[in-house]
N, C-alpha and C positions, 0 to 999 in steps of 0.2 A: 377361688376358681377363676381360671381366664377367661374371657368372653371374645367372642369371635372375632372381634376388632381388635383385641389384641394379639391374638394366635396370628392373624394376616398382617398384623405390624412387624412381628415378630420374623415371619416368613422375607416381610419383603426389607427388614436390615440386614437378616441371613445373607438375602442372593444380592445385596447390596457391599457388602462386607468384602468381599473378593473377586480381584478382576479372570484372576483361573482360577476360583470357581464357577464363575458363570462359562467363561469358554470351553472346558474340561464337562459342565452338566448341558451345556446349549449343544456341544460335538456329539454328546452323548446321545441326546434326545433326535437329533435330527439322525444318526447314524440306525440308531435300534428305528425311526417311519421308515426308511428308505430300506434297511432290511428287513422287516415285516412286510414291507411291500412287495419287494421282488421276491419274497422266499415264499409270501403266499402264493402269487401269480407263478416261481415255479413249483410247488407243491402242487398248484392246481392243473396244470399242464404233465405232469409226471401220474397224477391220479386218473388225468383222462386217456391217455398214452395207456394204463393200463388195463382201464375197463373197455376201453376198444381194443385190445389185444384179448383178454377175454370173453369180450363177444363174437369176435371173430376167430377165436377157438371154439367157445361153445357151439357156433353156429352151425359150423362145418362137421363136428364130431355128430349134433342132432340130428342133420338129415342122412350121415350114415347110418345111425343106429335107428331111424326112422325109418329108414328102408329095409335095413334088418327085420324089423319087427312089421309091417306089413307084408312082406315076405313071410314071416313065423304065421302071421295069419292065418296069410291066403294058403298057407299046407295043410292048415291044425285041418280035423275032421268035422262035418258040420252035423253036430248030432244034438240032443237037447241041452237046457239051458244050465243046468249041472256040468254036464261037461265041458260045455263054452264057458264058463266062468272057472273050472277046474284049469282048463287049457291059457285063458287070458291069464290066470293069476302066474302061472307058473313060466310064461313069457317075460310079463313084468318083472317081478322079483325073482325071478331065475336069472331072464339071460341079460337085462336090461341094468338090472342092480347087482347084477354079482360082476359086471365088469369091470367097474372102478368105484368099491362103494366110497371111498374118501372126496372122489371127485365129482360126482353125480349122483342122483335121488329122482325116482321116477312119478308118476299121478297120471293115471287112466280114465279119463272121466266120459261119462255121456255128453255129444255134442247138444247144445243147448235147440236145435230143431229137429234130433234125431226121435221118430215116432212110431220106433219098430218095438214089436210086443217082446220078442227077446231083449231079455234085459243081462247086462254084465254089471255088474257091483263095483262100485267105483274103487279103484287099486293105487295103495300108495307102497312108498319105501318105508320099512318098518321107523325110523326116525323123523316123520315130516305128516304133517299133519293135509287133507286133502284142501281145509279151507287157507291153507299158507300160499295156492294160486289165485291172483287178482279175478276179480269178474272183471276188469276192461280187458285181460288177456282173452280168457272167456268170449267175450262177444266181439275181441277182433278177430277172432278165429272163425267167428260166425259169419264177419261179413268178409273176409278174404279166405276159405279157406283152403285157397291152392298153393298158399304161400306161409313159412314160416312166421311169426308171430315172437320179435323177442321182449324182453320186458326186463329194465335190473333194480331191484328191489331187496327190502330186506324179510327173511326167509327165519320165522323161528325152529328151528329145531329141539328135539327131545333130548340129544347128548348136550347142548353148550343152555347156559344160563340166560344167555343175551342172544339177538339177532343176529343173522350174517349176512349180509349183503351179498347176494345174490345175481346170475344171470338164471332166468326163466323161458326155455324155449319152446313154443308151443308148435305142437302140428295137428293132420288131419289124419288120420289111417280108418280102414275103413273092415270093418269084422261081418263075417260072414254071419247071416241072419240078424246080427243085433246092428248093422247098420253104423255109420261115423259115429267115432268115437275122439277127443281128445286126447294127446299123447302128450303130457310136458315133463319136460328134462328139465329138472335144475342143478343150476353149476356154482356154490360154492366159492366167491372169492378169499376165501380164507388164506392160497399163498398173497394173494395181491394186496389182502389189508395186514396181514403180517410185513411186508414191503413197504407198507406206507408208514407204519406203525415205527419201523428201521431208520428210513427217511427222517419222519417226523424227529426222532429223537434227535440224528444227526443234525438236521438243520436246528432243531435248538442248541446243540453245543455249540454248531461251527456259529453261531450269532451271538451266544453269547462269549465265545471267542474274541468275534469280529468285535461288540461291545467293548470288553476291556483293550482290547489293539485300539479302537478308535478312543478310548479314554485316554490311555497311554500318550497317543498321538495327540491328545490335546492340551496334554500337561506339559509332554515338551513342546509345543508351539505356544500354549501360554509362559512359556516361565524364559523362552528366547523373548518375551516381551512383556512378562511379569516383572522380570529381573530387572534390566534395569528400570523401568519405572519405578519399583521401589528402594532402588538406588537411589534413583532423583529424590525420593519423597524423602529416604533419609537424611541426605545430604538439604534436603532446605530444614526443615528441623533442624539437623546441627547449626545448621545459619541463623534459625529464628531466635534459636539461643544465644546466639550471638558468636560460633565458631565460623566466622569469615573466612578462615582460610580452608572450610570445604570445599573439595572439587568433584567434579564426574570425571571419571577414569575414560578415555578415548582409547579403543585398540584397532579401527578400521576407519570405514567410508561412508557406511550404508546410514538408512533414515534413523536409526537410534544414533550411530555417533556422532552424526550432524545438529541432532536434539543433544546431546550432551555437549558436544562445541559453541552452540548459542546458549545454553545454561551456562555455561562457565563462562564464557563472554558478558552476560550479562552480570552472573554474580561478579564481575571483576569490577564492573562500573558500579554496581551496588557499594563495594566494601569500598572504593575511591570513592564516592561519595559522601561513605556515611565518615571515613576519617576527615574527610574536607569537615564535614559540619561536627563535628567531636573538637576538631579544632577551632574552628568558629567560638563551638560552645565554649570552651575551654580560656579561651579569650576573651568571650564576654564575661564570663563567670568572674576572671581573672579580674576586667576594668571595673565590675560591677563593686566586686569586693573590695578594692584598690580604691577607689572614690570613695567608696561608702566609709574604709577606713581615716582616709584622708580628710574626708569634710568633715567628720567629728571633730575634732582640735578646733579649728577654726568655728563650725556651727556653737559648740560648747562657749567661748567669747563669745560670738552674737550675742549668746541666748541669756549671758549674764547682764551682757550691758541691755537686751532690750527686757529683762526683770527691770533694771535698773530704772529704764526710763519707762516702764508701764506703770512702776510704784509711786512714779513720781507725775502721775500726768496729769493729779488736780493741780498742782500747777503750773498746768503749760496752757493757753491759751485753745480754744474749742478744735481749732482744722490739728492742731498736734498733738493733743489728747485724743483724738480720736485715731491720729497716724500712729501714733505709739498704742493703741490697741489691737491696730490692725496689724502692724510688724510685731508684738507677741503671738497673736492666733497664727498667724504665718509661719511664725519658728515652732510653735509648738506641733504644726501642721507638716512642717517640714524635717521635723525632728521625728515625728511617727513614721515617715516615708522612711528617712534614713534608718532607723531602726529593724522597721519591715523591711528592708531589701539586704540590712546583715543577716537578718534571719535566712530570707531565700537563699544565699550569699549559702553558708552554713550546710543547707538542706542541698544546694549543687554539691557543693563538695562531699556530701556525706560526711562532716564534723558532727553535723544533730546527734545529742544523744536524751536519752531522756532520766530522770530522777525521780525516783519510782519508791511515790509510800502508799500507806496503806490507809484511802481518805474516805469521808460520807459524802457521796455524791450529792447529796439532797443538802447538806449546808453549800458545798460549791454551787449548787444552780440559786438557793437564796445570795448567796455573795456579789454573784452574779447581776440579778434581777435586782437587787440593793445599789449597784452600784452604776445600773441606768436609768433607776425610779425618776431623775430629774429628764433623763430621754423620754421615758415614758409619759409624763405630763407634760414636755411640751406636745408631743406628737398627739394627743389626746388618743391612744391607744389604754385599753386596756390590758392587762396582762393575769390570765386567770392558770393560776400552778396545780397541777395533779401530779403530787407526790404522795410515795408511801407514810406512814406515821413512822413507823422503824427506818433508822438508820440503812442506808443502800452504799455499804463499803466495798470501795472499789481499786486495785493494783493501777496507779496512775501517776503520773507527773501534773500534779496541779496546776502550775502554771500555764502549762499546753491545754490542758483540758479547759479553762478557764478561759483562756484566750479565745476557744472553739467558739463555748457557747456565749460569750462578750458578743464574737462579730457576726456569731447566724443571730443574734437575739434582737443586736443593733441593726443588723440587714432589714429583720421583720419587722422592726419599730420604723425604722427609716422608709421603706416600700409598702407597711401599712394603711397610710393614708387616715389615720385613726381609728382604725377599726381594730379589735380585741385580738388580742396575741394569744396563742394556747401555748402553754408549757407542760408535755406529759412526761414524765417519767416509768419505764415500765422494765421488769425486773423481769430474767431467763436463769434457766439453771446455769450456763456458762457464762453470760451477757448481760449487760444493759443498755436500753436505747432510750436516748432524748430525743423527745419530736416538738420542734417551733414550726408552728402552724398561725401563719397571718393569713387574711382574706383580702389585700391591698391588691396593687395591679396585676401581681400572679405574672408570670413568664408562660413561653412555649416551648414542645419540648425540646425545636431546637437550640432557642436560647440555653435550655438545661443542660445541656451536653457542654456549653460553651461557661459556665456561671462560675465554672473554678479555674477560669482561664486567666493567670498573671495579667491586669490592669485591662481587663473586660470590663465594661459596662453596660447593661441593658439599656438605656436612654442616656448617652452622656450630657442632653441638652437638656434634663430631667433637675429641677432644683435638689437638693438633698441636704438633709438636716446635719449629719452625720461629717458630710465632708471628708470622705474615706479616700485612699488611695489606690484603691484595684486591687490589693495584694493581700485581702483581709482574710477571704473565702479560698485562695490560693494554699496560704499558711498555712489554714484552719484542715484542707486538707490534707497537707502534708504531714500535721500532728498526727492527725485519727490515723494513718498509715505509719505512722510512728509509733503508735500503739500497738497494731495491729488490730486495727479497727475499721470502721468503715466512714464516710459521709454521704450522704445521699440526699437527693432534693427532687421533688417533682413538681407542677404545678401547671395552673391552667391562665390565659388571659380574662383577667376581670375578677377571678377567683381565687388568688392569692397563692402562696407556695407552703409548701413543708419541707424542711430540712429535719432527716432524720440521723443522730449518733449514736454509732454500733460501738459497743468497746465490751474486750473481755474482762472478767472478773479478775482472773487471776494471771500474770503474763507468761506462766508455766501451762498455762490452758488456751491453747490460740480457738480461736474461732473457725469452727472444720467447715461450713460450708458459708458462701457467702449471703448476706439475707437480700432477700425478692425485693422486687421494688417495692418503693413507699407510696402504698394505698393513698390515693387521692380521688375528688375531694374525699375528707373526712368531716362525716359531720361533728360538729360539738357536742360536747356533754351538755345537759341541763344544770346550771350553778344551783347546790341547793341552797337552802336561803339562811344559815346559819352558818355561811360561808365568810371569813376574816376577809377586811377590805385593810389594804393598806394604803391608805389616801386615794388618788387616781392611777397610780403605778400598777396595784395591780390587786389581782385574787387569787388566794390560797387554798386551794380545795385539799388536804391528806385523805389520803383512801388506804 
């Protein structure tokens, strides 16, 4: 089930998602306020126009049939209270309601101060009941009544279901012996709300009319500046992939093809430069590899003749025996460089390829950790292994894999400071990842962004045991992406780093999503105590 912060997540990538769809639903929205607004304001001037048309028809027809009928009066005969109620009735629904019964409906009532002993029985039209006139009509009659009284209201009748708004016009007439009496006429707007009812529909079509015309209208004024926007957008895509030779099509003057002439001007100095530096690269790749090839032959001599004189240096007298030690470690120092920079060398050109068997990851990380155990005691680092007991067989190129975990292993012995190395191994249904975890000076994260950068070093004024060339953590990355793999390091100042290796199991099974960063600090496992020491080099935990 979604929760409401997600449904509003949701909503606002929707109106995020498209530049005409916002213009197209914002044209929308403000066109349906703006005709809601005028169409009420004239709906409501059109309904008043014609309640004052029929008040001022009711009005006028009242005080003629109001003189009619004081007139019927003043003739009738003035005899007992039978026959003035005989005579009043046959006034009212005679001559008053058989005039226009669809348009008018009559009520005879006694005025509310009238205190004459003849009495007339209050008279209605056979469809309207006598309590359907207001008492404020009622007592405005009482205090004005030399004058009409109108009122518009809604008026239930006995034929319709529902109320009908109504005009109510009251007067005064005045009956022989029984004294003022009330006279109201009601009128019925039944053509005028049938007109509004006409109206009303109308103005809802022609709106929502006008709605889809102002939608219309928004689509094509977003999509004369949709378009090419998403021209441009696709056009730097094709560039980011690397098709340089995208352009924006120019057909005028106006502010898009003046933005399409500074995109193409631009992209033009983009693609000259990036061939400048392709060429650059190309040429250093070129001198790198050219040297690298070239000092071989010649380093190869050195390296024989300074065997030669390192085997021989008991006897050579102390300052030469010690020069001839120093010019081996130097060749042999210098012989790792030249190596590592054929490799780079290799990896520019896209020669790398890899040689892929079917190996136990967990013998390579002992091969490994065996083969700096003498790293290890000098640094007085520990080194504690968490590997599986079964075999962790994995699609690799050994020697790359191996190389990996040599220089992150050697990194963490060398930046330890002698403090305990973790070596975890941990097994994915597609995957495996190796994590070396030291607690030495630890880097920040912007060093970390920088730590596989070709002949970077964190402190180059930092003594180091190792005597590496910069190009270790470089390589190591280029392997794991020769895998299809990952490497990964985090770490904090004071706290040491973790370098984590992602590799898939099988290379017909790549790795579909790439993994999160590498959890730091992480704390240690607790060593348990039947745990195998292998001298000071290290500890072996299987799990």
């Amino acid at each position: 089930m979604s929760t409401p912060a997600q449904d509003a997540g949701g909503v606002v990538t929707w109106w995020r998602s498209s530049l005409r769809l916002r213009v197209i639903i914002t044209t929308m929205l403000l066109g349906s306020i703006v005709t809601v607004i005028v169409g009420a304001a004239l709906f409501g001037q059109v309904a008043e126009g014609l309640v004052r048309q029929a008040v001022t028809a009711a009005t006028a027809d009242a005080a003629q049939e109001v003189r009619s009928v004081q007139a019927s009066f003043d003739a009738m005969s003035r005899s007992d209270d039978s026959s003035l109620n005989a005579t009043a009735n046959d006034i009212i629904k005679g001559q008053v309601a058989s005039a226009d019964e669809a348009q008018r409906r009559s009520v005879l009532t006694r005025s509310l101060g009238n205190d004459r002993d003849a009495r007339i029985a209050t008279l209605a039209s056979d469809d309207v009941e006598p309590s359907a006139v207001p008492e404020q009509l009622a007592q405005a009659l009482e205090d004005d009544p030399r004058n009409q009284q109108v009122m518009v209201t809604d008026v239930g009748f006995r034929t319709n279901d529902t109320s009908v708004a109504s005009v109510i016009v009251g007067a005064r007439v005045d009956i022989s012996r029984a004294g003022p009496h009330n006279l109201y006429l009601i009128y019925p707007m039944e053509r005028e709300q049938a007109t509004l009812d006409l109206i009303r529909q109308w103005f809802a079509v022609g709106g929502l009319a006008l709605l889809i015309l102002m939608g219309a209208v928004g689509w094509v004024a977003s999509s004369m500046v949709a378009r090419p926007v998403g021209q441009a957008a696709r056009v730097s895509q094709q560039m980011a992939r690397g098709h340089l030779d995208e352009r924006l099509p120019v057909r005028g003057s106006d502010e898009l093809d003046q933005l399409a002439m500074s995109f193409n001007t631009m992209a033009d100095s983009i693609q000259s430069q990036i061939r400048q530096l392709e060429t650059l690269s190309m040429l250093q790749q070129r001198f790198v590899s050219d040297v690298s090839h070239e000092l071989r032959t010649p380093l190869t001599t050195i390296h024989m003749a300074g065997e030669v004189l390192y085997s021989s240096r008991e006897d050579f007298s102390g300052p030469v025996a010690r020069s001839a030690e120093l010019l081996y470690e130097e060749l042999e120092r210098f012989e790792d460089l030249l190596t590592e920079l054929l490799e780079i060398s290799r990896y520019d050109s896209g020669a790398a390829d890899l040689e892929i068997d079917r190996i136990d990851l967990v013998g390579v990380i002992r091969q490994v950790l065996e083969a700096l155990s003498a790293l290890a005691e000098h640094t007085g680092s520990e080194v504690a292994v968490r590997v599986p007991n079964a075999p962790v067989e994995v699609e690799m190129d050994q020697r790359r894999v191996s190389r990996i975990l040599r220089n992150v292993v050697a990194n963490a012995l060398d930046h330890g400071e002698g403090k305990p190395v973790e070596v975890t191994l941990e097994e994915r249904e597609n995957s495996v990842a190796v994590t070396i975890r030291d607690h030495g000076v630890g880097l920040t994260p912007e060093e970390a962004t920088m730590v596989f950068d070709r002949f970077w070093r964190s402190d180059p004024a930092r003594n180091r045991t190792t005597g590496g060339t910069g190009l270790g953590l470089a390589i190591s990355l280029e392997d794991a992406k020769l895998h299809g793999g990952y490497l990964q390091v985090a770490g904090a100042p004071g706290e040491g780093a973790a370098f984590r290796l992602v590799l898939p199991r099988r290379q017909d099974t790549p790795i579909a999503v790439e993994p999160g960063p590498v959890p730091f600090p992480t704390a240690p496992e607790p060593l348990p105590e039947a745990a195998s020491i292998r001298g000071t080099a290290g500890t072996e935990v299987s799990t």
